[in-house]
C-alpha positions as CSV (number, residue, x, y, z in Angstrom):
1,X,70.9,0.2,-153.2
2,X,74.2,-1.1,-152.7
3,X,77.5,0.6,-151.3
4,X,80.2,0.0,-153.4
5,X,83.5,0.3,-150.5
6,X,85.9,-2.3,-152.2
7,X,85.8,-3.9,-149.3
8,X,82.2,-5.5,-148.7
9,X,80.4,-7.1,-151.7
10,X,79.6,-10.7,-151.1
11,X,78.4,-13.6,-153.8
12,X,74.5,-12.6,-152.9
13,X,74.9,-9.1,-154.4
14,X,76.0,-10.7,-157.6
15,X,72.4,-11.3,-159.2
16,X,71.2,-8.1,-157.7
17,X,74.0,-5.7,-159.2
18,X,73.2,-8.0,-162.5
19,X,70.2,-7.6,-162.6
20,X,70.2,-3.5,-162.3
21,X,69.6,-2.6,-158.5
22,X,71.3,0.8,-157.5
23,X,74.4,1.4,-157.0
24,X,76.4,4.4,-155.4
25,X,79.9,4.9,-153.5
26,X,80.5,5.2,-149.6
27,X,81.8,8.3,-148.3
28,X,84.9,6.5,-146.7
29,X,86.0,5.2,-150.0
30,X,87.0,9.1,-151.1
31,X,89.8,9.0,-148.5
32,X,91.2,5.7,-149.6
33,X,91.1,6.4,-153.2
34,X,93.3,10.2,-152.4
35,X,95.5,8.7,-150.6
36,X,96.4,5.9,-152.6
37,X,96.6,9.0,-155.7
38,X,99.1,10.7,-153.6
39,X,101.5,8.3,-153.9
40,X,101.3,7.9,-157.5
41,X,101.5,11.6,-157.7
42,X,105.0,11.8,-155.6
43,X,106.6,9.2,-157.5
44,X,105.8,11.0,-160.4
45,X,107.5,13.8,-159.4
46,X,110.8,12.0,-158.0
47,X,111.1,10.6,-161.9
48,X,112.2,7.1,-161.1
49,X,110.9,4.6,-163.2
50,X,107.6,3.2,-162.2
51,X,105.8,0.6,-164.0
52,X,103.6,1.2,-166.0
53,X,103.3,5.4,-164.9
54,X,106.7,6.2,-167.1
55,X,107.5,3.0,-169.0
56,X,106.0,0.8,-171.4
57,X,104.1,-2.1,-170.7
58,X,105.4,-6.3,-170.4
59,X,108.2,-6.7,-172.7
60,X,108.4,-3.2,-173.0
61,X,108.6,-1.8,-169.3
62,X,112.6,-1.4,-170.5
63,X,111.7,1.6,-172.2
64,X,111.1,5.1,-170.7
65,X,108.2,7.4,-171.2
66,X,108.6,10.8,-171.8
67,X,107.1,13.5,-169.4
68,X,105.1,14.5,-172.1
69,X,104.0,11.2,-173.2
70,X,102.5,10.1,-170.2
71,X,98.6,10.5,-170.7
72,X,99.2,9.5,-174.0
73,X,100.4,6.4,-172.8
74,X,97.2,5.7,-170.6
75,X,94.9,6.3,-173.3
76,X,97.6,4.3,-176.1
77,X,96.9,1.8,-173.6
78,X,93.2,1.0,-174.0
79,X,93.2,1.9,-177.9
80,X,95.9,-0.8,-178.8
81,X,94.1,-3.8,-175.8
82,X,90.9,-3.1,-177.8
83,X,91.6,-6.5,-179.8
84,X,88.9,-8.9,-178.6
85,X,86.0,-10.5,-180.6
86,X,83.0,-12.9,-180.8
87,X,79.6,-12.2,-179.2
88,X,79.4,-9.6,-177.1
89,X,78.8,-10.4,-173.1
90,X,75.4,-9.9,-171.6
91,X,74.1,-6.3,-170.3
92,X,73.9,-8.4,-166.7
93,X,77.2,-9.8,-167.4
94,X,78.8,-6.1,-168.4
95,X,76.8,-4.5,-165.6
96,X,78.3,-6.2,-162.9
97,X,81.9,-6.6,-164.7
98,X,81.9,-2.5,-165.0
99,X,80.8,-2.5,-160.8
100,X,83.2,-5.2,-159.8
101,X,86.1,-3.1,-161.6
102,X,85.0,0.2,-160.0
103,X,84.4,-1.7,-156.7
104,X,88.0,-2.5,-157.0
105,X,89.6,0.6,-157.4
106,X,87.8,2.2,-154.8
107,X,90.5,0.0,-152.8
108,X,93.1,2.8,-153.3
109,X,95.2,0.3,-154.2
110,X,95.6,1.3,-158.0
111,X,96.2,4.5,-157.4
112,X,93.8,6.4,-159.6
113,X,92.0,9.3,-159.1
114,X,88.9,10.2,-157.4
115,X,87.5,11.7,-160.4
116,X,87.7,8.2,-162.5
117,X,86.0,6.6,-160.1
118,X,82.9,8.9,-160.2
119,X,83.1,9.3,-164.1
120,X,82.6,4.9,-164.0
121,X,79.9,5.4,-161.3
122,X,78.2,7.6,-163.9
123,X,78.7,5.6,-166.9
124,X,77.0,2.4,-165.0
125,X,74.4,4.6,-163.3
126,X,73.6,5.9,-166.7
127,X,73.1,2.6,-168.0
128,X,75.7,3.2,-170.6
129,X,77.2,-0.8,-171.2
130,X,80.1,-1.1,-173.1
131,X,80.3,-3.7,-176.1
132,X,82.6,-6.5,-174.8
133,X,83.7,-9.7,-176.6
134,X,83.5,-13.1,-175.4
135,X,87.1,-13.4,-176.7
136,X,90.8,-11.6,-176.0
137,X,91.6,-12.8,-172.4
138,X,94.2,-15.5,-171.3
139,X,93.5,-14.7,-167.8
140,X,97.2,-13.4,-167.0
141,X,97.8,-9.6,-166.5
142,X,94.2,-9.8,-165.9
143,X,92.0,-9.7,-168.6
144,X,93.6,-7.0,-170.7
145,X,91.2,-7.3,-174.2
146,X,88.0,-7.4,-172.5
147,X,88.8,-4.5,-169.7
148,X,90.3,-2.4,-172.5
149,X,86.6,-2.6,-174.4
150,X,85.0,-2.3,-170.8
151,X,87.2,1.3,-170.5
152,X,87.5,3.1,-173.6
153,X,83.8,4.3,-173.5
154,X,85.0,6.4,-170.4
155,X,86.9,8.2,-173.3
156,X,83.8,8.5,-175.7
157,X,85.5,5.7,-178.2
158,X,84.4,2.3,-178.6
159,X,80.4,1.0,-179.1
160,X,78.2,0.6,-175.9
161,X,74.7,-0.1,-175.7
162,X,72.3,2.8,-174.8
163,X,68.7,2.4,-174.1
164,X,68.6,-1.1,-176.2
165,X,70.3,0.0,-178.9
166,X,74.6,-0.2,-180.0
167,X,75.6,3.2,-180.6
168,X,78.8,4.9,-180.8
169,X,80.1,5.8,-177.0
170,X,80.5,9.6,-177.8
171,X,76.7,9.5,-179.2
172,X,75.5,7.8,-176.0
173,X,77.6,10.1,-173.4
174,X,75.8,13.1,-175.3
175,X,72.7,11.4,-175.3
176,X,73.4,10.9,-171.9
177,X,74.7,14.9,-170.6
178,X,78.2,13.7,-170.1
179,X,81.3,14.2,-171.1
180,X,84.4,12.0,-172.2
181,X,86.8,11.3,-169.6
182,X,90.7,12.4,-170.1
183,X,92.9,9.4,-168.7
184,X,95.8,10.4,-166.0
185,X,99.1,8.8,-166.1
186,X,98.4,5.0,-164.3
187,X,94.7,5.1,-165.1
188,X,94.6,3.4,-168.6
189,X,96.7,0.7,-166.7
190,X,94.8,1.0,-163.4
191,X,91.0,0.2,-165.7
192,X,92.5,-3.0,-167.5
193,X,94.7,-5.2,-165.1
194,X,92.5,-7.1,-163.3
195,X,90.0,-10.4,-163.1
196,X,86.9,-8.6,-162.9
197,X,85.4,-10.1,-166.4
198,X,86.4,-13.6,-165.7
199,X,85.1,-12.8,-162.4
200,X,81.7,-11.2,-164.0
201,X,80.8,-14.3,-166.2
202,X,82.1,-17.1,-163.6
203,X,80.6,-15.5,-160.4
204,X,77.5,-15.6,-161.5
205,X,77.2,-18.8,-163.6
206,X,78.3,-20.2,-160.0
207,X,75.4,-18.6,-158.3
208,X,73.0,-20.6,-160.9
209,X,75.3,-23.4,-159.8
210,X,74.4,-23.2,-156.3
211,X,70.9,-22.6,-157.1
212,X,70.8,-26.1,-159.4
213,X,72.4,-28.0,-157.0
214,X,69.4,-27.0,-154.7
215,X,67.0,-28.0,-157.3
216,X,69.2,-31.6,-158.1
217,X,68.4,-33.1,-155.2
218,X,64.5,-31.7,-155.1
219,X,64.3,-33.3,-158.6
220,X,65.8,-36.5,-157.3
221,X,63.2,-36.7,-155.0
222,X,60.8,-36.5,-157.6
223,X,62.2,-39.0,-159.6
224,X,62.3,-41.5,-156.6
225,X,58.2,-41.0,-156.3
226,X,57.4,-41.5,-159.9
227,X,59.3,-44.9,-159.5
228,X,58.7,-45.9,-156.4
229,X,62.2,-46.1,-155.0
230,X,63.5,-46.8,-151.8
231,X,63.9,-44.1,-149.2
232,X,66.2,-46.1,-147.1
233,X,69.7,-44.4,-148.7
234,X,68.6,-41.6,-147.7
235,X,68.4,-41.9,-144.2
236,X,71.0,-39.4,-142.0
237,X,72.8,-42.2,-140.4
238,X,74.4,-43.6,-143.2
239,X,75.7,-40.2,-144.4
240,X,76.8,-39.1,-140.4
241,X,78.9,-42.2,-140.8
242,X,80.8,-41.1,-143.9
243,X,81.2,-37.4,-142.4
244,X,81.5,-36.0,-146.3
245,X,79.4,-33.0,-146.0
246,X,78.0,-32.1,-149.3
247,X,77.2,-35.5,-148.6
248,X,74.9,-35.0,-146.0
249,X,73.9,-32.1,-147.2
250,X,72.4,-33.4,-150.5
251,X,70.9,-36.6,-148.7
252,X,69.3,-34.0,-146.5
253,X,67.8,-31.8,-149.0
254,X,66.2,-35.2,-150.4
255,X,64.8,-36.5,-146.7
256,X,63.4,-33.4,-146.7
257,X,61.5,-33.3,-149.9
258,X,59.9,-36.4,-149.3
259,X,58.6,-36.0,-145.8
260,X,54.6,-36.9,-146.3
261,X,55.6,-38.7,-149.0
262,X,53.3,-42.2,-149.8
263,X,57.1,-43.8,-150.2
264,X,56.9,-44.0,-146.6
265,X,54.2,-46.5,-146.3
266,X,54.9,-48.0,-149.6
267,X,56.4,-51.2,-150.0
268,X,59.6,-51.2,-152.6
269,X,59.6,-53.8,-155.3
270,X,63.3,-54.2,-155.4
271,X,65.7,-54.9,-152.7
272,X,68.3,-52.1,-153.8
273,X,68.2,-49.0,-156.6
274,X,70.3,-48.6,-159.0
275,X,72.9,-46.4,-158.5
276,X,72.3,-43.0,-159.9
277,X,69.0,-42.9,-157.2
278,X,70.5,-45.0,-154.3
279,X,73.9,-43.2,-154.3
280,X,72.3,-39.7,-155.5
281,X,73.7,-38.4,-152.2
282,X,77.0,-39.8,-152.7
283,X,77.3,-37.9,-156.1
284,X,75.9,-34.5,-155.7
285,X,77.5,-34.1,-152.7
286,X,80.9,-34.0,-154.2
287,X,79.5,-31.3,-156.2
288,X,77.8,-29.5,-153.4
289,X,81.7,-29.2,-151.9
290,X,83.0,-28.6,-155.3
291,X,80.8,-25.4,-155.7
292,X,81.0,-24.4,-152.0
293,X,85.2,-24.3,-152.9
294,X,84.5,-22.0,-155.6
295,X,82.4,-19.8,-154.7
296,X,85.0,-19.0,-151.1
297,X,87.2,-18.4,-154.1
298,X,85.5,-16.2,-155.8
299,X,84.1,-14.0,-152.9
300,X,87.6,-13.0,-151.4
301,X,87.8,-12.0,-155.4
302,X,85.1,-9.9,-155.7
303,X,87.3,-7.2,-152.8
304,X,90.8,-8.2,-154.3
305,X,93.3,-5.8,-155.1
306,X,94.3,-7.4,-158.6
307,X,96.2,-4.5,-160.3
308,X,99.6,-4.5,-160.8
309,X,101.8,-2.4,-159.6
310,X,99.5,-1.7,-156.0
311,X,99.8,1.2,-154.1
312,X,100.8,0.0,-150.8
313,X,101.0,2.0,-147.6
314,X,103.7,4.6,-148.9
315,X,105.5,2.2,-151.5
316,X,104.3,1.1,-155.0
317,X,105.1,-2.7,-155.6
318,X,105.2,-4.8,-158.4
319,X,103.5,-8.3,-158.6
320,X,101.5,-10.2,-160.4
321,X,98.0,-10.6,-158.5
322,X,96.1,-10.0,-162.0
323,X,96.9,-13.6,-162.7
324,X,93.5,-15.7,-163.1
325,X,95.0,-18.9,-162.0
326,X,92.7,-19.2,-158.5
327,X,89.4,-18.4,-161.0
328,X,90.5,-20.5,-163.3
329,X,91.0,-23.5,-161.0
330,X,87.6,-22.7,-159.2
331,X,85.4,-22.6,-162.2
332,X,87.5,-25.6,-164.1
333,X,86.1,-27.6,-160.5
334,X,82.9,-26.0,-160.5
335,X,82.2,-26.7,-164.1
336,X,83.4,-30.6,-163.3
337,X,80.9,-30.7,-160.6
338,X,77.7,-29.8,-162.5
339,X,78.8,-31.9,-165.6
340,X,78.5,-35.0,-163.4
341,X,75.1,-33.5,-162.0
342,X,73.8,-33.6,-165.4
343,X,75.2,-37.1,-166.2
344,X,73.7,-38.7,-162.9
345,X,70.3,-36.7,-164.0
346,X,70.4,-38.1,-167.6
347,X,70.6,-41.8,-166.5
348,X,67.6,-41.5,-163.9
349,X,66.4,-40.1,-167.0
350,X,66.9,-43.4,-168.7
351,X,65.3,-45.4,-165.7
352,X,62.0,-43.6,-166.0
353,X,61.4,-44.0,-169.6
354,X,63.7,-47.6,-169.8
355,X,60.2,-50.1,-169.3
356,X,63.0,-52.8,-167.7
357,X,64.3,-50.4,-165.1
358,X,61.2,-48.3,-164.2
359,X,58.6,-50.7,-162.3
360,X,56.3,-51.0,-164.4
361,X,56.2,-47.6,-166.4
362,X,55.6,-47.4,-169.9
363,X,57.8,-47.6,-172.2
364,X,59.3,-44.0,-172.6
365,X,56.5,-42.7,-170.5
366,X,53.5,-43.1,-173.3
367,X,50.2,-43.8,-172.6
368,X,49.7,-45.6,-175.8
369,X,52.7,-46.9,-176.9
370,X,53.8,-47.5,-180.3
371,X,51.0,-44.7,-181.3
372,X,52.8,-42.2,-179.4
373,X,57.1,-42.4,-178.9
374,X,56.3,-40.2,-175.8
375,X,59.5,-38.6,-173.8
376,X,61.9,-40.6,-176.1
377,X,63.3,-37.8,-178.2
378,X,63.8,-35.4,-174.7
379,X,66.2,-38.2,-173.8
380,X,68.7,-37.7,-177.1
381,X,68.3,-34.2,-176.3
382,X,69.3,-34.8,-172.5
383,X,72.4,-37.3,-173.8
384,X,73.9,-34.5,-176.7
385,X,74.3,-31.5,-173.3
386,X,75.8,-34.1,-171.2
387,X,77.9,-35.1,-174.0
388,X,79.2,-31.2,-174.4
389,X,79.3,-31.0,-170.9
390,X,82.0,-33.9,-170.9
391,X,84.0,-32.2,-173.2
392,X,83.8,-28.7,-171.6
393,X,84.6,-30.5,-168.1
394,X,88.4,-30.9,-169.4
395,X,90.0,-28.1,-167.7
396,X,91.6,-25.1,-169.4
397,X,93.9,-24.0,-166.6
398,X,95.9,-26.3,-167.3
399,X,97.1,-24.9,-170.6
400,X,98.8,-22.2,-171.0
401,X,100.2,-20.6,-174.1
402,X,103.1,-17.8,-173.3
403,X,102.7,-14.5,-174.7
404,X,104.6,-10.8,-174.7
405,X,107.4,-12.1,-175.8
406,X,108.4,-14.6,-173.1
407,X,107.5,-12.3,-170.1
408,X,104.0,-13.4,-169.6
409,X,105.3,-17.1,-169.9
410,X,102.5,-18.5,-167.8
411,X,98.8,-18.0,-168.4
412,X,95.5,-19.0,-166.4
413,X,93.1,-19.3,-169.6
414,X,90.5,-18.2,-166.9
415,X,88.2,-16.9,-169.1
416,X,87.8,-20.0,-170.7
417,X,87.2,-22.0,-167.9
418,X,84.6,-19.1,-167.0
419,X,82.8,-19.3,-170.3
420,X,82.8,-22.9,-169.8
421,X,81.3,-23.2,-166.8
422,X,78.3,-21.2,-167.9
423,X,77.9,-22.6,-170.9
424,X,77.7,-26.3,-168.5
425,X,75.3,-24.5,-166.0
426,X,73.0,-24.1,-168.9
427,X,73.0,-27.5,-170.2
428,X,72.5,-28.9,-166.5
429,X,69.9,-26.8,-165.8
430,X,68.3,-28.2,-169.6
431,X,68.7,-31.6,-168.6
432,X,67.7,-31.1,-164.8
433,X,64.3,-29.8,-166.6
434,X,64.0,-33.0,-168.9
435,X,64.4,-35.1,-165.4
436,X,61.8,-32.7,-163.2
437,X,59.1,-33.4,-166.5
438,X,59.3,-36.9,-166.7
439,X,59.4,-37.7,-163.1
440,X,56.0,-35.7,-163.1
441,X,54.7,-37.5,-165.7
442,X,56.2,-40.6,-164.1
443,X,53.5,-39.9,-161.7
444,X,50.5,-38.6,-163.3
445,X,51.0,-42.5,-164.7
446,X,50.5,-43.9,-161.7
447,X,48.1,-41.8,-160.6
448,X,50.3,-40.5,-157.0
449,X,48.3,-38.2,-155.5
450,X,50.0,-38.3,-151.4
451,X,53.6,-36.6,-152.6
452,X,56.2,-35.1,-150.1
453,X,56.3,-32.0,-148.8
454,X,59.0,-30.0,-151.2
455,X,58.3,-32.3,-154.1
456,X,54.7,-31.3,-154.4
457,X,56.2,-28.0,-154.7
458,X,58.0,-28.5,-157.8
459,X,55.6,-30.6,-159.1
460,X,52.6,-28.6,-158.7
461,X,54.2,-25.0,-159.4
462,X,57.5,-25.4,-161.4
463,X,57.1,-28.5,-163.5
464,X,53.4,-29.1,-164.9
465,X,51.5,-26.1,-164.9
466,X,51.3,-25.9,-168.6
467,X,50.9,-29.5,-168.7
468,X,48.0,-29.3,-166.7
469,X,46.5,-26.4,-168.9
470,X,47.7,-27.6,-172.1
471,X,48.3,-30.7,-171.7
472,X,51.4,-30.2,-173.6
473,X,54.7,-31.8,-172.5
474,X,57.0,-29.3,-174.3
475,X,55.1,-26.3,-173.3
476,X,56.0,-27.8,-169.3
477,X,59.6,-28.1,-170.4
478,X,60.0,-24.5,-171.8
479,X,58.4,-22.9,-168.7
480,X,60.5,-24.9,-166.3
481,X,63.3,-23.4,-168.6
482,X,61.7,-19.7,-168.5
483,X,62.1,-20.1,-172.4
């Protein structure tokens, strides 16, 4: 089970909260969470203007609230934000986007109550997962659209999806034994400003990322048997005299996977590689930093207090830490960094079936060439993902497009550089797949039976079991893909 304290989630509870483990709240959060209500409370009663509590919102914060207005105001809030659209996120995606944003208010920073934290603990506990578009968030204010679809099911309005099916939330909280939730004055406000959806989608497209990396290098190995490369490169001393750690780090992983490896008594029939296998180290490890940036960014996110305005010791103060531009940035690199892993994979890709470059390999890997055009078609497939993911490499925080009326005159477009960089992360780990197949069959070829220690791993469990029992190519490919 995991503790939510607003203080102590880390990138390895992403995939677990994701994927539905248990969740509950610490006793010490209580205290934080009253305290930081108390202060909302006495400002309410001293009737100066507080953002947000008695005003209107952005370009409207000018106007006041009436006393009698005020939960109206909270729950006008989520109703009017309710304005995104496309394809709804994923129930792992939702999951953890609804934990991250109770997580967060469990800070005491935001200055809700108690009781809304509980009444979101039930909701996700109840496996009650709000509808959320893809689309409605420029990442500044936080991402108001998709937070507002992520709340109003605490109300019993909006469409959530209950035991596998989308059902009206009112239906599904009486399905469920609870009731609809009446907003205080800062809570609408308190559920929506934040950066916990781009935060949901990006954190863990980045934990995939890591996890590719990881299988980059093992794959690059792979490739290096089935062609009989050079292991030279790959020896520690010329990376210790670069000192660029994802560097090492990737040049390491492949040492590793090809200790025992018949490359080791083998003599190489050509003086130097080409590039994308003799520098392999050289350009994943960029992308092994790259990542390892991000994700530091996104951990001190996942316990950041990102509303606006934050309760504060015994002041409330207005700023703007709902802005996405640190996300945006992070998964912008991160989404650079496994585009160029799929672009190295796809020409190693073209070395193995290329009969010029692949001593001595068959054209496109067929046993009987002409009759069969073997893995030629895999490699259009791998060139159209790494085509995309040039495209969606071209960053998005770097735009921005002003909104409410001049005040928001500076956006992250954070979402967008989340959605690309999951969208990336499954084209890499496509074309990573295409690489990993051929390299095995690269092998089978040649008839290598004395491979290295982690790459008869990957051959023997993740790559060609259904070859072996089908001896069907595509059926290898779609259960390295888990398709």
């Amino acid at each position: 089970m995991i503790r939510l304290d607003g203080e102590s989630l880390t990138l390895g509870d992403i995939s677990r909260i994701a994927s539905g483990e248990k969740i509950t709240i610490t006793t010490t959060s209580k205290k934080k969470v009253l305290a930081g209500r108390k202060i909302v409370q006495n400002a309410i009663k001293c009737g100066k203007p507080v953002y947000g509590v008695n005003t209107g919102f952005g370009f409207l914060a000018k106007e006041r609230i009436d006393q009698n207005d005020l939960l109206t105001l909270q729950s006008n809030l989520l109703k009017s934000h309710a304005a995104g659209w496309g394809p709804p996120l994923s129930i792992s995606e939702t999951r953890l986007a609804m934990t991250l944003r109770l997580n967060i208010l469990l800070k005491g920073n935001t200055g809700v109550r108690y009781e809304l934290c509980q009444a979101l603990l039930k909701l996700i506990q109840a496996e009650i997962y709000s509808i959320i578009p893809e689309y409605g968030s420029v990442g500044a204010s936080g991402d108001l659209a998709p937070l507002a679809h992520l709340a109003l099911p605490l109300m019993g309005q909006g469409k959530v999806i209950y035991r596998g099916k989308a059902i009206t939330a009112k239906t599904a909280l009486s399905l469920a034994g609870l009731k609809p939730f009446q907003l205080a004055e800062k809570e609408g406000l308190g559920l929506i400003n934040g950066t916990q959806i781009m935060l949901a989608v990006g954190s863990l497209a980045l934990v995939s990322s890591k996890i590719l990396l990881r299988q980059a290098d093992t794959i690059t190995a792979l490739t290096c048997e089935a062609l009989q490369s050079s292991l030279e490169p790959f020896h520690s001393s010329i990376h210790q005299a670069r000192q660029q750690k994802g560097q090492i780090a990737s040049a390491k992983m492949i040492w590793k996977a090809l200790q025992g490896s018949y490359l080791h008594k083998t003599k190489h029939p050509r003086l130097q590689d080409p590039y994308s296998i003799r520098c392999a180290p050289q350009i994943h490890g960029p992308s092994h930093d790259a990542v390892a940036y991000a994700s530091r960014v996104i951990e001190a996110e996942l316990n950041a207090a990102t509303d606006n305005p934050l309760v504060l010791g015994s002041k409330i103060l207005s700023g703007g830490n709902f802005h996405g531009q640190a996300l945006g940035m992070a998964y912008d690199f991160a989404a650079m960094a496994m585009a160029e892993i799929g672009n190295v994979s796809e020409r190693r890709l073209e070395i193995l079936l290329n009969p010029s470059l692949s001593n001595g390999l068959p054209a496109f890997l067929s046993p009987k060439e002409g009759l069969h055009s073997g893995y030629m078609a895999l490699q259009y497939l791998s060139a159209s993902l790494v085509n995309e993911n040039k495209l969606l490499a071209n960053p998005s925080c770097t735009d921005s497009i002003p909104g409410n009326a001049g005040t928001e005159d500076h956006v992250s477009m954070g979402m967008t550089s989340a959605r690309k960089l999951k969208q990336v992360v499954k084209n890499t780990r496509t074309i990573l797949a295409i690489e990993a197949l051929c390299a095995a069959q690269g092998i089978d070829l040649r008839g290598i039976e004395q491979l290295g220690k982690g790459t008869a791993i990957l051959y023997g469990r993740e790559v060609t079991l259904f070859y072996f029992l089908f001896r069907k190519p595509w059926y290898a490919l779609r259960y390295y893909l888990g398709i």
